[in-house]
Biopython code that builds the backbone (N, CA, C, O; Angstrom):
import numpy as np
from Bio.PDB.StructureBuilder import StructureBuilder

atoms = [
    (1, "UNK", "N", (93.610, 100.691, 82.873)),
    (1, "UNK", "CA", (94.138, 101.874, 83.516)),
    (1, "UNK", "C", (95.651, 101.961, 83.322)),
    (1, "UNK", "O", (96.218, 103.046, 83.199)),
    (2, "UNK", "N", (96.376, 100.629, 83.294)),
    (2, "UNK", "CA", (97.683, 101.402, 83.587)),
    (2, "UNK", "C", (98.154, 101.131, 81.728)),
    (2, "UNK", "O", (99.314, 101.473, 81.496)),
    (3, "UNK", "N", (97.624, 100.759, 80.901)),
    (3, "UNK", "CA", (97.635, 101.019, 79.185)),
    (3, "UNK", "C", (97.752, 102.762, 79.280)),
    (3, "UNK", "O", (98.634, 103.308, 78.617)),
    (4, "UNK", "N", (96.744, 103.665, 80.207)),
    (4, "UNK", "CA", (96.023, 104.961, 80.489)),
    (4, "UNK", "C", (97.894, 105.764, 80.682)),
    (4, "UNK", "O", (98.429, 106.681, 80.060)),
    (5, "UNK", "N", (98.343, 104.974, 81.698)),
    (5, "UNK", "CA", (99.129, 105.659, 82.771)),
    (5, "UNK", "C", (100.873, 105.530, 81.243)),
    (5, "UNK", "O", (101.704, 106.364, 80.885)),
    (6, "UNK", "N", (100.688, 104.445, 80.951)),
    (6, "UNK", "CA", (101.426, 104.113, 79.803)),
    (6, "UNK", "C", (101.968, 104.910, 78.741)),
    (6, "UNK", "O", (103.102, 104.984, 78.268)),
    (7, "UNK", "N", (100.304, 105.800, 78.338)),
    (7, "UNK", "CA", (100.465, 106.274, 77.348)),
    (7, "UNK", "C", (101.092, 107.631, 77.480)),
    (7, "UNK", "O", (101.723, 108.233, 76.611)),
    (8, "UNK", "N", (100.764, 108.096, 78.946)),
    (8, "UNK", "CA", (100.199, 109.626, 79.673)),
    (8, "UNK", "C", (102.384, 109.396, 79.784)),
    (8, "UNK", "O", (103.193, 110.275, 79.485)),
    (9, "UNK", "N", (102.632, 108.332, 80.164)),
    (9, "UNK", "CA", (104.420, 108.650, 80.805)),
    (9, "UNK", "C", (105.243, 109.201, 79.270)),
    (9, "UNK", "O", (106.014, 110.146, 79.102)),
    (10, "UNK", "N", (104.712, 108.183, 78.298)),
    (10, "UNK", "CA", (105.353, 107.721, 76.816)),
    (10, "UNK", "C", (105.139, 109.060, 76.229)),
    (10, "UNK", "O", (106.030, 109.458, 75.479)),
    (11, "UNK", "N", (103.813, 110.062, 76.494)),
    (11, "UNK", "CA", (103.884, 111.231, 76.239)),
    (11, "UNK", "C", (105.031, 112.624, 76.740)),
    (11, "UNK", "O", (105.450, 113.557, 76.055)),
    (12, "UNK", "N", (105.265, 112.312, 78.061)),
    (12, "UNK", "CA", (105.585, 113.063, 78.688)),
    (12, "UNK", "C", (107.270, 112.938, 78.207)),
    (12, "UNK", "O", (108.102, 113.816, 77.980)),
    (13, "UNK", "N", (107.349, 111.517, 78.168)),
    (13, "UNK", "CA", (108.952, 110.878, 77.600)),
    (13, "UNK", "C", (109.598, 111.701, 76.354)),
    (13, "UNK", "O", (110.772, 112.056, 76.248)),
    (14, "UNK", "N", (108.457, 111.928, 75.376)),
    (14, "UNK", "CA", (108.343, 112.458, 74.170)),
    (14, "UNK", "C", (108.638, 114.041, 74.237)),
    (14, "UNK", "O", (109.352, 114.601, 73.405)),
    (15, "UNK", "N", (108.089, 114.628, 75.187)),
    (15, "UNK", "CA", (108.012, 116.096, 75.186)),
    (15, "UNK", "C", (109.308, 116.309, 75.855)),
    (15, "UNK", "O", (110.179, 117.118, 75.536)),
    (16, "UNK", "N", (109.308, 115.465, 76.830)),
    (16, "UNK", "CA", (110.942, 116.130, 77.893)),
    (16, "UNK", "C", (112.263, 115.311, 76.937)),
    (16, "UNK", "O", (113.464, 115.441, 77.175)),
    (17, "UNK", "N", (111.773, 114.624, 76.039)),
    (17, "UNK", "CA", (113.744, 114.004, 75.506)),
    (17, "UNK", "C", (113.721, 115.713, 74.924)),
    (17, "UNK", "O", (114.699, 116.337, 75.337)),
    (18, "UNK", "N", (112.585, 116.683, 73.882)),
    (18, "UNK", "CA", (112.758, 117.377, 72.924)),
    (18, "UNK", "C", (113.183, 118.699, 73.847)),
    (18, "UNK", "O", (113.779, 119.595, 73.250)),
    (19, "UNK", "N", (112.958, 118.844, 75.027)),
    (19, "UNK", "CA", (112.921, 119.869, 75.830)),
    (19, "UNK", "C", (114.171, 119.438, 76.457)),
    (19, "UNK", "O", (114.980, 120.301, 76.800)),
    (20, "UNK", "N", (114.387, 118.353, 76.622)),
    (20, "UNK", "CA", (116.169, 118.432, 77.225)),
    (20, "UNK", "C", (117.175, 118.404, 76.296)),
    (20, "UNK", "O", (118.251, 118.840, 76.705)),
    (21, "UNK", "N", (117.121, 117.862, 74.705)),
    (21, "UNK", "CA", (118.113, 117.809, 73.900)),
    (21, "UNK", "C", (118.007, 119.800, 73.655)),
    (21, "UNK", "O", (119.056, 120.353, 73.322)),
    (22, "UNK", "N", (117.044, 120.463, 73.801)),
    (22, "UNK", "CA", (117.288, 121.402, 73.423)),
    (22, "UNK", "C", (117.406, 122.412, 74.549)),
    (22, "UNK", "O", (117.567, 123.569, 74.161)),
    (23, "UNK", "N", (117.377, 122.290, 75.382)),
    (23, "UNK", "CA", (118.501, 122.487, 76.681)),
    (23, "UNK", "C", (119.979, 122.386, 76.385)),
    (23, "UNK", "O", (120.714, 123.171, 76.985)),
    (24, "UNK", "N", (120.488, 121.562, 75.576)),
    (24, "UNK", "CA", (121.701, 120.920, 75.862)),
    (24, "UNK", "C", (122.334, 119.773, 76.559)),
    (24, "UNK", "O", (123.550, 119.635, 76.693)),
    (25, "UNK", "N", (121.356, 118.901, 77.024)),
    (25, "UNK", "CA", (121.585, 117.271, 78.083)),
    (25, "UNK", "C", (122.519, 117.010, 77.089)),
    (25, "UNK", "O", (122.527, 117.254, 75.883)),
    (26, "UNK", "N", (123.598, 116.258, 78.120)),
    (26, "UNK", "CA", (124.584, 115.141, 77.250)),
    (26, "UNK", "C", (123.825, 113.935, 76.973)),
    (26, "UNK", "O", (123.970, 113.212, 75.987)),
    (27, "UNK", "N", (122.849, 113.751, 78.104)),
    (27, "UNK", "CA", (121.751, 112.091, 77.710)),
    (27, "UNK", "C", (120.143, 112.580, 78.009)),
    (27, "UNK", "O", (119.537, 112.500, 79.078)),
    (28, "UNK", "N", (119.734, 113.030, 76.907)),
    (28, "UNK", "CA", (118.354, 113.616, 76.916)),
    (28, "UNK", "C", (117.084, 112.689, 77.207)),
    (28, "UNK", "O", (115.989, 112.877, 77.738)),
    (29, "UNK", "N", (117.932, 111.268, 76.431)),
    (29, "UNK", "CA", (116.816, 109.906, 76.888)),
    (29, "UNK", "C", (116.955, 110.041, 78.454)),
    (29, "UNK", "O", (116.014, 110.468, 79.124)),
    (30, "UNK", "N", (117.828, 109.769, 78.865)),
    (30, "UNK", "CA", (117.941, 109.304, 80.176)),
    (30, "UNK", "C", (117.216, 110.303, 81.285)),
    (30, "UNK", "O", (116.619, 109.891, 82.279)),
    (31, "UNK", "N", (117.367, 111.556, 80.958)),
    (31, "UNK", "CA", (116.651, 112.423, 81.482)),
    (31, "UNK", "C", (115.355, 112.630, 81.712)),
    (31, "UNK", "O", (114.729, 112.856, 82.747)),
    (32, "UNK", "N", (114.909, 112.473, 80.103)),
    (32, "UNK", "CA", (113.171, 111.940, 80.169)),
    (32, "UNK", "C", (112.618, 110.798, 80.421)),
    (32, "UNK", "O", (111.419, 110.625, 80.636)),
    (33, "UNK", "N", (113.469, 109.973, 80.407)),
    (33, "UNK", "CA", (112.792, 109.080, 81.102)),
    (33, "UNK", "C", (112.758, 108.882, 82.798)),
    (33, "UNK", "O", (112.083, 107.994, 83.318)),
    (34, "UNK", "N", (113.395, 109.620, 83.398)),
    (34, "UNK", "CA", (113.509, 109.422, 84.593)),
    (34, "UNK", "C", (112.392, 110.671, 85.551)),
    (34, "UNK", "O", (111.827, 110.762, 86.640)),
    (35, "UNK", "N", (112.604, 111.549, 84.125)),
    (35, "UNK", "CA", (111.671, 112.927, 85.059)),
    (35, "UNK", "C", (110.534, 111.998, 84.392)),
    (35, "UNK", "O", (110.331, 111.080, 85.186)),
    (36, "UNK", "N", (109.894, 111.892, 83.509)),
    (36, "UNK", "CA", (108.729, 111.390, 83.003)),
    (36, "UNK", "C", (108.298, 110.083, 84.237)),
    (36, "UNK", "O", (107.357, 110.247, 85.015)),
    (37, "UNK", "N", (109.125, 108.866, 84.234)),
    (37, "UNK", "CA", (108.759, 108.282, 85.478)),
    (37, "UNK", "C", (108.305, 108.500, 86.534)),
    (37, "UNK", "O", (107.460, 107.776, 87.060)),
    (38, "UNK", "N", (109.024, 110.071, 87.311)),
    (38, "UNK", "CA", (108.824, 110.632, 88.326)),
    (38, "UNK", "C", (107.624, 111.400, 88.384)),
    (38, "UNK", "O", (107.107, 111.486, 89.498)),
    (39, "UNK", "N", (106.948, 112.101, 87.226)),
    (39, "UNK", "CA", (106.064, 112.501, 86.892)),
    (39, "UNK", "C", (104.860, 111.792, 87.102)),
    (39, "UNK", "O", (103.951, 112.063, 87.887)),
    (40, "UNK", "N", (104.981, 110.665, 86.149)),
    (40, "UNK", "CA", (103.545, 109.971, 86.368)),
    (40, "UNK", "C", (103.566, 109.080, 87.245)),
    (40, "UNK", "O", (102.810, 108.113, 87.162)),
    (41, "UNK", "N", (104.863, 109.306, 88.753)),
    (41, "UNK", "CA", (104.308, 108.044, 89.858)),
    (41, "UNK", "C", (103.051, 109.134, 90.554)),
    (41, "UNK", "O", (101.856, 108.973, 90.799)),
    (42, "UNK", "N", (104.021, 110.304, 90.717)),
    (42, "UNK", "CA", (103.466, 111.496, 91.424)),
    (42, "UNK", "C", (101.792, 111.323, 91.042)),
    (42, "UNK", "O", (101.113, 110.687, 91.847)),
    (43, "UNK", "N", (101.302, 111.742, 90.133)),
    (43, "UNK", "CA", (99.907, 111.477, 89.384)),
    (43, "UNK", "C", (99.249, 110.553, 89.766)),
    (43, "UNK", "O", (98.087, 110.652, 90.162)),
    (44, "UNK", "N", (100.057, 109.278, 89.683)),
    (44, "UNK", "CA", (99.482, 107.838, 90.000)),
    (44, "UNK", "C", (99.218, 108.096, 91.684)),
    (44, "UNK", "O", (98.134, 107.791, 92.180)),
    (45, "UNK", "N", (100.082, 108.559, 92.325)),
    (45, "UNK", "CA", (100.035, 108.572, 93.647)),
    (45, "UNK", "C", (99.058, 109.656, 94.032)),
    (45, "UNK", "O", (98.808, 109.441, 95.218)),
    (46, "UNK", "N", (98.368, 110.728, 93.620)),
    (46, "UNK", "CA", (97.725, 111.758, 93.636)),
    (46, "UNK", "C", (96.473, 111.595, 93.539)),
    (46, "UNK", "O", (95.767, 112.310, 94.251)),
    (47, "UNK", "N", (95.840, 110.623, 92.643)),
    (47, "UNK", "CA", (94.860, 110.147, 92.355)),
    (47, "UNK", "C", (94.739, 108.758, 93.237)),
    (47, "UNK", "O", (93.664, 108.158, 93.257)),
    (48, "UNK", "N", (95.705, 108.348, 93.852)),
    (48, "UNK", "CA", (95.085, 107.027, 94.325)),
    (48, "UNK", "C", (94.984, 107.459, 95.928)),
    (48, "UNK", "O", (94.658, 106.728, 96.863)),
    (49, "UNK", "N", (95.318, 108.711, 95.964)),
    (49, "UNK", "CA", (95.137, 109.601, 97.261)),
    (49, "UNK", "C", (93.711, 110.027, 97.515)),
    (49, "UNK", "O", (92.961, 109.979, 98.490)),
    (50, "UNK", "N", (93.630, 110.413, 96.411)),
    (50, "UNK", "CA", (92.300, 110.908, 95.844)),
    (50, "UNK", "C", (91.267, 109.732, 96.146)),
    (50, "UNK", "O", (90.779, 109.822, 97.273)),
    (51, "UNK", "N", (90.914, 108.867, 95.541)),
    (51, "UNK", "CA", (90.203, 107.818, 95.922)),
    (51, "UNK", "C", (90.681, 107.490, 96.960)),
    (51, "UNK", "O", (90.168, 108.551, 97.315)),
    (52, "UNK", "N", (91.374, 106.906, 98.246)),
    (52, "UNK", "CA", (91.290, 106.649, 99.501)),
    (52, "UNK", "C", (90.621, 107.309, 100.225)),
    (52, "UNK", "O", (90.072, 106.686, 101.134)),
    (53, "UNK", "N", (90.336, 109.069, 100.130)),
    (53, "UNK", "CA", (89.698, 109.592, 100.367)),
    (53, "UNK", "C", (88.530, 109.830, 100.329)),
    (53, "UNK", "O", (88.143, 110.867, 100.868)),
    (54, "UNK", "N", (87.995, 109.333, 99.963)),
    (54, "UNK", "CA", (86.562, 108.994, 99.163)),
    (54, "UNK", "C", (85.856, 109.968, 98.258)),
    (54, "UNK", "O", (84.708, 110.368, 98.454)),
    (55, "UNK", "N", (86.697, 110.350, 97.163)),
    (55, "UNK", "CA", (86.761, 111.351, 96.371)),
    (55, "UNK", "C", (86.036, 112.734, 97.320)),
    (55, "UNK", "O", (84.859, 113.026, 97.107)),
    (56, "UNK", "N", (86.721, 113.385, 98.182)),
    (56, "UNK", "CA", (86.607, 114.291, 98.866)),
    (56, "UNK", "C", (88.016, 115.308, 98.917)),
    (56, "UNK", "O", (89.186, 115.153, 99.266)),
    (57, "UNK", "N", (87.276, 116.316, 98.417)),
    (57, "UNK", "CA", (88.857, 117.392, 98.202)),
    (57, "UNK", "C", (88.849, 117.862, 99.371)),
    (57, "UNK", "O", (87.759, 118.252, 99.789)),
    (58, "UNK", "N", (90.066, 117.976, 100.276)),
    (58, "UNK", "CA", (90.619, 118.191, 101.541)),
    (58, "UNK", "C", (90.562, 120.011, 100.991)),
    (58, "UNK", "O", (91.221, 120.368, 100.015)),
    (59, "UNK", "N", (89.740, 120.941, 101.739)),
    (59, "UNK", "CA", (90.392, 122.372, 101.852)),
    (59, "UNK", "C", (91.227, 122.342, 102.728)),
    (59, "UNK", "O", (91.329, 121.676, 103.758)),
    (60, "UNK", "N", (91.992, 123.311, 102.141)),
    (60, "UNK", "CA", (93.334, 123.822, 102.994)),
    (60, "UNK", "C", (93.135, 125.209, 102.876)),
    (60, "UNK", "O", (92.523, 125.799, 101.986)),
    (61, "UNK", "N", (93.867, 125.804, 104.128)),
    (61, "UNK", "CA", (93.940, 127.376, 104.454)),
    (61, "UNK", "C", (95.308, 127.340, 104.323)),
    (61, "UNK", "O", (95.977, 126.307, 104.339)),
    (62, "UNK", "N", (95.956, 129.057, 104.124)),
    (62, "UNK", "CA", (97.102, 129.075, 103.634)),
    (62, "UNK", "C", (97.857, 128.166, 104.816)),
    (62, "UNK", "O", (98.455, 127.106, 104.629)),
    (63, "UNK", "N", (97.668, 128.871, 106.087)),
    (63, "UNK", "CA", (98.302, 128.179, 107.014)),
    (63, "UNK", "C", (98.681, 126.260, 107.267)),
    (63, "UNK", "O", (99.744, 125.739, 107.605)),
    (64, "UNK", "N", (97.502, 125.691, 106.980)),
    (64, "UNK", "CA", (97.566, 124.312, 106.701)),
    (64, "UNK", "C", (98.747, 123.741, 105.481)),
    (64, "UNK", "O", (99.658, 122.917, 105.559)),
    (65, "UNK", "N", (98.279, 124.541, 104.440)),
    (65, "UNK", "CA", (99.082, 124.376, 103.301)),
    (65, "UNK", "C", (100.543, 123.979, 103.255)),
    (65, "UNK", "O", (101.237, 123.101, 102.741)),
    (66, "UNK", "N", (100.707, 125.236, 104.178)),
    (66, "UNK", "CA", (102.304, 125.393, 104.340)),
    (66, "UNK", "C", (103.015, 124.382, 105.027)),
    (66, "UNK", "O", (104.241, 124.312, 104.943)),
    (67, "UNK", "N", (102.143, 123.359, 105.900)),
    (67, "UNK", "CA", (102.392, 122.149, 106.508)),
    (67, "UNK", "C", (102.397, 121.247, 105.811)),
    (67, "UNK", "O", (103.033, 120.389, 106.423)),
    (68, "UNK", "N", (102.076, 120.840, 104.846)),
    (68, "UNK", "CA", (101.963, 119.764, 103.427)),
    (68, "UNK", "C", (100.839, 118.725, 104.103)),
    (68, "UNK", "O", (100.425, 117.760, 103.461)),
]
sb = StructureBuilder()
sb.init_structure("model")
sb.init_model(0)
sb.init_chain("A")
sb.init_seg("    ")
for serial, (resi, resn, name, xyz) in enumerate(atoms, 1):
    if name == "N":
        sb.init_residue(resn, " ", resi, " ")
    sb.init_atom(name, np.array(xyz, "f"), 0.0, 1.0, " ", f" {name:<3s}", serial, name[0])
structure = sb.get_structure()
């Protein structure tokens, strides 16, 4: 799994250096790697939410929603 989570960040690393050098970043690595990190904890954390739950999707109404 985390070879899985590895590949999924190293991707994301890849797409955001090309999307921030062409933005204009003074440090485009540094950028993608830090949003890319942030990216796939979020995921990692989303899914392991997911299973604690016992793969049961929580509905929400708008009202709930808006409470996080």
């Amino acid at each position: 799994m985390n070879q899985f989570f590895d590949r999924v960040e190293s991707q994301l690393r890849q797409c955001l250096r090309t999307a921030a050098e062409a933005g204009g970043s003074q440090t485009p690595t540094v950028d993608a790697n830090a949003l890319a990190s942030a990216i796939t904890s979020l995921i990692v954390g989303r899914l392991q939410r997911y299973a604690r739950s016992g793969f049961r999707r929580r509905h929400r109404t708008p009202r709930t929603a808006l409470r996080g």
